[in-house]
C-alpha positions as CSV (number, residue, x, y, z in Angstrom):
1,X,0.0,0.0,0.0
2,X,3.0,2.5,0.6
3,X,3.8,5.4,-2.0
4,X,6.2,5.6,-4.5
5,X,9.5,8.0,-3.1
6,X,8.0,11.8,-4.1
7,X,11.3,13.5,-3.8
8,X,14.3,13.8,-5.9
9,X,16.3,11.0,-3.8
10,X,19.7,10.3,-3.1
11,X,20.4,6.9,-4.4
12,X,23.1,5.7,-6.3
13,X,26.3,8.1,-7.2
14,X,27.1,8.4,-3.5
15,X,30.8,7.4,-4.5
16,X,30.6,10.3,-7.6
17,X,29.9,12.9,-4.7
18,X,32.1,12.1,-2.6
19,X,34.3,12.7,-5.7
20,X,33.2,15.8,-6.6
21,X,33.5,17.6,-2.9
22,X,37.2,16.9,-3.0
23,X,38.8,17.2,-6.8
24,X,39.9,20.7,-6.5
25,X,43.1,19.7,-4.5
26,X,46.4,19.6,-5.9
27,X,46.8,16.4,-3.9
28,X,43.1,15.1,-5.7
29,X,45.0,16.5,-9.4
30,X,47.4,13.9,-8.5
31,X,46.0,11.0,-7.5
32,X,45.2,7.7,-9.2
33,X,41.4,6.3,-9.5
34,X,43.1,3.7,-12.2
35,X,46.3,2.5,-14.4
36,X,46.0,1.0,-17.7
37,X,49.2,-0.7,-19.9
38,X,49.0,2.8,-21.5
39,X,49.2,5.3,-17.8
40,X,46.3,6.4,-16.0
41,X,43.8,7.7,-14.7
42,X,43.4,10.5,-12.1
43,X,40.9,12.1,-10.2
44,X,41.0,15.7,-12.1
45,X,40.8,13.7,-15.4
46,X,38.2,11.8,-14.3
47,X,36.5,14.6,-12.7
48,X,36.2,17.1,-16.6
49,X,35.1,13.4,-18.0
50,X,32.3,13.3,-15.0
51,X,31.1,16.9,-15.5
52,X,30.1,16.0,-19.2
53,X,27.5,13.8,-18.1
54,X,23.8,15.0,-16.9
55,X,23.7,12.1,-14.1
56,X,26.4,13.8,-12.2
57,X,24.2,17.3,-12.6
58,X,21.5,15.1,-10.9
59,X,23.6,13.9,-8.2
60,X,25.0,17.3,-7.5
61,X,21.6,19.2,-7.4
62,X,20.2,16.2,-4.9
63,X,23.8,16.1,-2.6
64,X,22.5,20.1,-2.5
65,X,19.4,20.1,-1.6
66,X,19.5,17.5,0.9
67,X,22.0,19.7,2.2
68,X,20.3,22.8,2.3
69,X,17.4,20.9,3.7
70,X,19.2,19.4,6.3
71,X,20.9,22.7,7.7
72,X,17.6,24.4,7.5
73,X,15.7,22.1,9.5
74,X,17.6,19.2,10.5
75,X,16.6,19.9,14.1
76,X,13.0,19.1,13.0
77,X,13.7,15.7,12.0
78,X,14.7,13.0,14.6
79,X,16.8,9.6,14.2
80,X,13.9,8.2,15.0
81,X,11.6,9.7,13.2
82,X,13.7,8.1,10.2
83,X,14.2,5.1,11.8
84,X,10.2,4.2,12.4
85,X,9.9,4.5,8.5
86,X,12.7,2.5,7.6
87,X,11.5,-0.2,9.4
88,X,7.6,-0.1,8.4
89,X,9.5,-0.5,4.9
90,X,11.5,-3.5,6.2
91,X,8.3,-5.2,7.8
92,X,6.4,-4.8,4.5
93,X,8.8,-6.3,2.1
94,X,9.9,-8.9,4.5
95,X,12.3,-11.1,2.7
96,X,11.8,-9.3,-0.6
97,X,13.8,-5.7,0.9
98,X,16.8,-6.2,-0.3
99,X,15.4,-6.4,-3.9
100,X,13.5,-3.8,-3.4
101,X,16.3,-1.6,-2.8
102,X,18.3,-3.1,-5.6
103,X,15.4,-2.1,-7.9
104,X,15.4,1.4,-6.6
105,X,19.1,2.0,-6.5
106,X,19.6,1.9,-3.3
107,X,22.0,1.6,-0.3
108,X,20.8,0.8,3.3
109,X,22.1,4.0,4.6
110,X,21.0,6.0,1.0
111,X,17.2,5.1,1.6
112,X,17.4,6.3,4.7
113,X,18.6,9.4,3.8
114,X,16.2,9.6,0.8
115,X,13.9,9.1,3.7
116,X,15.0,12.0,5.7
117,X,15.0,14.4,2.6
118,X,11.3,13.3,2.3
119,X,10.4,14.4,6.0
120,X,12.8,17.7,5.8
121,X,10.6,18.6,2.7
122,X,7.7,18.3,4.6
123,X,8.7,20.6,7.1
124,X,10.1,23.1,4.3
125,X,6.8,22.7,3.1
126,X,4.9,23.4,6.6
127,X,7.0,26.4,7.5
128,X,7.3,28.1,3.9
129,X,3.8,27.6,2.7
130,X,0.5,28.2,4.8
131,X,-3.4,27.1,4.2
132,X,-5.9,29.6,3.3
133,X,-9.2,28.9,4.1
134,X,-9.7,28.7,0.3
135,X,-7.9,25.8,0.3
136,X,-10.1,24.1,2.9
137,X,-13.3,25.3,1.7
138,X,-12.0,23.4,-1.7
139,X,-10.4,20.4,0.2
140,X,-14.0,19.9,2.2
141,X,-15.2,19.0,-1.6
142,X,-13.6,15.6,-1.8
143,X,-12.8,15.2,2.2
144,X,-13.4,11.9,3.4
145,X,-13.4,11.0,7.4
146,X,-11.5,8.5,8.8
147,X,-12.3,4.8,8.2
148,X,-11.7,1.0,9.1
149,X,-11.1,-1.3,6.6
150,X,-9.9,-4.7,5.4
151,X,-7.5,-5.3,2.8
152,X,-5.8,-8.5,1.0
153,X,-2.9,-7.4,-0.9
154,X,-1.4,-10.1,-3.9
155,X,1.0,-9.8,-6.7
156,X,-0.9,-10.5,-9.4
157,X,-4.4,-9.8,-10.6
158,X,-5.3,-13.5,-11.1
159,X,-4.8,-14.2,-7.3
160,X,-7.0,-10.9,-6.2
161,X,-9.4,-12.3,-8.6
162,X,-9.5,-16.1,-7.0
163,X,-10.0,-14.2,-3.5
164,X,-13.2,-11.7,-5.1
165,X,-14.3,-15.4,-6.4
166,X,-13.9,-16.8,-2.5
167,X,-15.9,-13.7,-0.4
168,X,-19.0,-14.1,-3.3
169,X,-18.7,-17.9,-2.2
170,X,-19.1,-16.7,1.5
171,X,-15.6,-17.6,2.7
172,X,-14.1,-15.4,5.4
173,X,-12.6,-11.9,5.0
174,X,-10.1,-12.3,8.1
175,X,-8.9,-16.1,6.8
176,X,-8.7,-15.3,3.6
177,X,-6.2,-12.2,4.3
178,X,-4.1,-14.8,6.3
179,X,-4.2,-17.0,3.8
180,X,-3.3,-14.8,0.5
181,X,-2.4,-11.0,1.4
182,X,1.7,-10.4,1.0
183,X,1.2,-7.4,3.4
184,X,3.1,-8.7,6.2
185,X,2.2,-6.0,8.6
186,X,-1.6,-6.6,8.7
187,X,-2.6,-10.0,6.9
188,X,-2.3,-11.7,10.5
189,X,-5.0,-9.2,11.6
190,X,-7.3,-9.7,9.2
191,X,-5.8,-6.9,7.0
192,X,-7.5,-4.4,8.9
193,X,-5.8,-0.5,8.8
194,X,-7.2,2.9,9.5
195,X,-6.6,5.7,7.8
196,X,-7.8,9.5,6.6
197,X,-8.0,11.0,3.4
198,X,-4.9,12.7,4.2
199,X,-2.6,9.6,5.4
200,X,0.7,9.6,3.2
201,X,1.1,5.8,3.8
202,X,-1.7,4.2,1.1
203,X,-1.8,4.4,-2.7
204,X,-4.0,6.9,-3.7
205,X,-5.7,4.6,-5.7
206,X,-6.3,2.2,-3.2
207,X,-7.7,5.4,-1.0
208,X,-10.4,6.2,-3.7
209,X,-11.6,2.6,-4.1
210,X,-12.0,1.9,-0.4
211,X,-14.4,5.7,-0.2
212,X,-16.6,4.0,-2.9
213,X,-17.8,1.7,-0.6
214,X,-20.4,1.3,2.1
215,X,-19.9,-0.6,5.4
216,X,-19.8,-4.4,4.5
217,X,-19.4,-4.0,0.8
218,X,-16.2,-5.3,-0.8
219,X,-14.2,-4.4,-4.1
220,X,-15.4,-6.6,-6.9
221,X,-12.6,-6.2,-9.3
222,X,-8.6,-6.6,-8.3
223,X,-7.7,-2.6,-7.4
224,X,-4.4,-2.0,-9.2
225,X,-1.8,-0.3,-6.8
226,X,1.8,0.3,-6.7
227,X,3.1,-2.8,-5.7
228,X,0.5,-5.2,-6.3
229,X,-3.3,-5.6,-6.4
230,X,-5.9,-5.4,-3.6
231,X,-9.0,-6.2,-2.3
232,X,-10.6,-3.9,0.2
233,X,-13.8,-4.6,2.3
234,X,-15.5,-1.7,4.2
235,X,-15.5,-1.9,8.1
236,X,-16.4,1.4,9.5
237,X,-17.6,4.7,6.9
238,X,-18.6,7.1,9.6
239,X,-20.7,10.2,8.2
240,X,-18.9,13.3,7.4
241,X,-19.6,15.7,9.6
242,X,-19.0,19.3,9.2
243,X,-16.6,21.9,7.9
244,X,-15.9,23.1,11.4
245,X,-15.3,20.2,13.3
246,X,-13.0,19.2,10.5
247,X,-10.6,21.7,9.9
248,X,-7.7,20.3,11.6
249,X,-7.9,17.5,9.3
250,X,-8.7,19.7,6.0
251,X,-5.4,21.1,6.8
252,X,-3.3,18.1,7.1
253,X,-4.8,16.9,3.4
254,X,-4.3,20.0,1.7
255,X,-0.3,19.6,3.1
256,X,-0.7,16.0,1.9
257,X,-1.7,16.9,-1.6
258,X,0.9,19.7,-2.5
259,X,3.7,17.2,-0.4
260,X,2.7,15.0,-3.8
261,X,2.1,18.0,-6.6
262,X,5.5,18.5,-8.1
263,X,5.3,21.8,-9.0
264,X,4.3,23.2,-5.5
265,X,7.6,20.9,-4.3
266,X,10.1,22.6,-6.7
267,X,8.9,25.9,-5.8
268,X,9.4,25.0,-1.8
269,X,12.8,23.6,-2.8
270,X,13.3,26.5,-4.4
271,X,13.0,28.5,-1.9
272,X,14.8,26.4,0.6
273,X,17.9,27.1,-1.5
274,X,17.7,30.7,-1.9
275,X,17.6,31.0,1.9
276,X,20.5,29.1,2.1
277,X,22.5,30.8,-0.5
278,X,23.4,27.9,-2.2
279,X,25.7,28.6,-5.5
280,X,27.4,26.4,-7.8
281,X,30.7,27.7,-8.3
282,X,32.3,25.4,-11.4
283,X,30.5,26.9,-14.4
284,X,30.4,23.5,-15.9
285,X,27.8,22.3,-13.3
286,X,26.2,25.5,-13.0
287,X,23.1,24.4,-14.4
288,X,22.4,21.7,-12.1
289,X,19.6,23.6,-9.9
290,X,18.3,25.4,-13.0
291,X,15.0,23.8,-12.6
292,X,14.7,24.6,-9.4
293,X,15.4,28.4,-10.7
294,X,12.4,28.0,-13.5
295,X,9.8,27.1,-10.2
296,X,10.8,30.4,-8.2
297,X,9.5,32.6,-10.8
298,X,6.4,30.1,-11.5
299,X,3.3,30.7,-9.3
């Protein structure tokens, strides 16, 4: 059920920054990253034939902004904090993590600091960018309270399909989540989870198919998500009660919803790096943040 990543990460090319920080050294001008028959290869030379690619633009720009993040509002953002979501990611892969990183391009200790750059955007984005009550009056169209429900996540369609076929037979919800879900983290209790319209841990798509449904109902097609396909039964769809009474919540999913619109992102990042005075000083890198520059003057 978890999200894609939503920020420009730091995965792989960890090595290549660490290269970059230090090649204007004599010492780095001298010294050998390989030998050939023919001579070799040093650390300036391999540093101009780095700079000619647009990866190592990327990797600069994201070494940056986790940077500029992180001295912003590092203090914001605990150990813990970091630590909690690395391991919800751990329980729900199980066995299958390691892949999962591979997949992504990632290190242990790069996820979690694509992690961290997730949570250090969302406080940029809390402390640079504040809620109208325009934006709740139009949030209130779509809002949706909290609600209980049952899920069975599978891998294929074909599976989510034989379960569908098993509820219409009158099997058991609860057994058949133990049975079939690959959602480590709630098939042993039925696959029940709560959530509100504004929770950052569910596909949106698996959100918007659960809402559709009335207490007792079930999905009767495989919902496609992410990383797999479900089947969601309804356990509790309270009423929606009013604008007032619901404001705290309004807020918290209209910080959701611009935490996934790119554009709003880029412009916080934006900012986040004008405040920190951050300049590239090699004019052959010097267009790394340029989109970054393009969002500051976009509203």
């Amino acid at each position: 059920m978890k999200n894609k990543m939503r920020v420009p990460v730091l995965a792989a090319g960890m090595a290549l920054v660490l290269l970059l920080s230090g090649c204007h050294t004599k010492q780095a001008d001298s010294q050998t990253v390989a030998t050939y028959a023919g001579g070799k290869v040093t650390q300036q030379t391999f540093y101009k034939e780095l700079k000619q690619s647009p990866t190592t633009k990327t990797v600069l720009a994201n070494m940056l902004i986790y940077r500029a993040l992180d001295h912003a509002y590092g203090k914001s953002v605990s150990d813990k904090t970091v630590d909690t979501a690395y391991d919800s990611y751990k329980q729900q892969y199980g066995n299958n993590f390691s892949e999962f990183l591979s997949q992504n391009g990632f290190s242990r200790s790069s996820f979690k600091q694509s992690l961290r750059t997730n949570y250090l955007s969302e406080v940029a984005l809390n402390k640079l960018k504040k809620v109208s009550t325009a934006n709740l009056k139009d949030a209130w169209k779509t809002y949706q309270p909290k609600v209980t429900v049952q899920h069975i996540l599978t891998s294929d369609e074909t599976t989510a399909q034989q379960v569908i076929s098993d509820l219409a037979a009158g099997k058991d919800f609860t057994t058949l989540a133990k049975t079939y879900s690959i959602d480590t983290a709630t098939k042993d209790q039925g696959g029940k989870v709560s959530f509100e319209s504004a929770s950052k841990s569910l596909d949106s798509t698996f959100k918007t198919a659960a809402y559709k449904l009335k207490n007792g109902d079930y999905t009767k097609t495989p919902v496609k998500v992410t990383n797999g396909y479900e089947v969601i039964k309804m356990v509790d769809h309270p009423a929606k009660g009013t604008f007032a009474s619901n404001k705290k919540a309004l807020t918290a999913s209209v910080y959701a919803k611009w935490l996934r619109n790119s554009s709003v992102m880029q412009r916080v990042i934006s900012q986040v790096l004008k405040n920190e005075n951050v300049t590239i000083k090699d004019k052959d890198l010097a267009t790394a943040l340029d989109s970054y520059k393009t969002a500051a003057t976009t509203k």
